[in-house]
Structure formats: structure tokens, C-alpha cells
C-alpha positions in Angstrom: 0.0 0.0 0.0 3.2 2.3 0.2 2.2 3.1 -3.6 -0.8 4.9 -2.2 0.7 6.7 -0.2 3.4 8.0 -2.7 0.4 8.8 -5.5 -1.2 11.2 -2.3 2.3 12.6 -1.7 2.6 13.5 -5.1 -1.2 15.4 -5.6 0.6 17.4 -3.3 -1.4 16.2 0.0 0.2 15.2 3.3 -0.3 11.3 4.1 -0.6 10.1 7.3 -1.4 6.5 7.6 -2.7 5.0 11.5 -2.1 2.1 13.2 -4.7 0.0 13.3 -4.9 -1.9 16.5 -5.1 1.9 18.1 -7.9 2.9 15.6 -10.0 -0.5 16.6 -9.1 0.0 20.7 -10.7 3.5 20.3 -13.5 2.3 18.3 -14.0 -1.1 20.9 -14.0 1.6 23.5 -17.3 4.0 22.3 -18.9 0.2 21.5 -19.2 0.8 18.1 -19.5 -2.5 15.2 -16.3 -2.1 12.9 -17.4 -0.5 9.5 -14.1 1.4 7.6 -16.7 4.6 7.2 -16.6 4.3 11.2 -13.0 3.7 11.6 -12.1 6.9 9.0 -14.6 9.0 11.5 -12.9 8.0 14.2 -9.2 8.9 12.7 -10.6 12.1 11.3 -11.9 12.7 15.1 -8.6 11.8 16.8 -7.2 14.1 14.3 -9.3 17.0 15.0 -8.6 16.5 18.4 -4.7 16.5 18.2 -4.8 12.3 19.1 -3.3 11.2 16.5 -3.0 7.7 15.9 -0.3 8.0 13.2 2.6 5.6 12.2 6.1 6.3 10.5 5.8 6.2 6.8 8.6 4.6 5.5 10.6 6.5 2.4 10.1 4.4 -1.2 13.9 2.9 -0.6 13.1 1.2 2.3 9.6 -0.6 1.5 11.2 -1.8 -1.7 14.3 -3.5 0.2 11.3 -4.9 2.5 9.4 -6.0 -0.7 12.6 -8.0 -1.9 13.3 -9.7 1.4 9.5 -10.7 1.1 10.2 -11.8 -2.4 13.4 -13.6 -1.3 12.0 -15.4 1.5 9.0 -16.7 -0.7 11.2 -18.4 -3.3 
């Protein structure tokens, strides 16, 4: 999903991608049923707030050295 987040980068819009397990803890908490409309309410919320749940987006050289340990490890 890195390639996502480079197309965003490149419209000239900030990225900020969450961590998951936070976003579904928050959303556990207010007893809300997961739904992504619900989960993208809650991280526009958090950011609103000043909680952000956001997590390190690593630069293009380091997800593709990722990718080819994934791609080595598979063959």
C-alpha cells in the first residue's frame, strides 16, 4: 500500500497513515460494530482533536528493500 501513499504525496497532499490496532481500541471503546466509514470518522476525530494515531511512513527505498526480502523469503 506504500504506492498509495506516494500517488497522495505526489497530488501534493500530506499522508498520514494510522495504526490499526489503536484505531480499533478507540473504536472497541465507544462500543461501536467495525465499519471502515466508522473507523475513517474515528481517525478524522482523533485528528481534529490533536490524538493522532499516526505511524512512521517509511521513504520508497526502504519498502522496496522490504518487498525484496518478502520476495526472497518466498522463493
Amino acid at each position: 500500500m506504500g504506492w498509495v501513499s506516494d500517488e497522495v504525496a505526489q497530488a501534493g497532499l500530506k499522508p498520514q497513515l494510522s495504526n490499526c490496532y489503536k484505531v480499533e481500541q478507540m473504536r472497541k471503546a465507544r462500543g461501536s460494530v467495525k465499519t471502515n466509514k466508522k473507523d475513517a470518522t474515528c481517525c478524522r476525530c482523533c485528528r481534529r482533536s490533536r490524538h493522532v494515531v499516526a505511524v512512521w511512513r517509511a521513504p520508497a527505498e526502504v519498502r522496496d528493500r522490504r518487498e525484496w526480502m518478502r520476495y526472497r523469503a518466498d522463493v
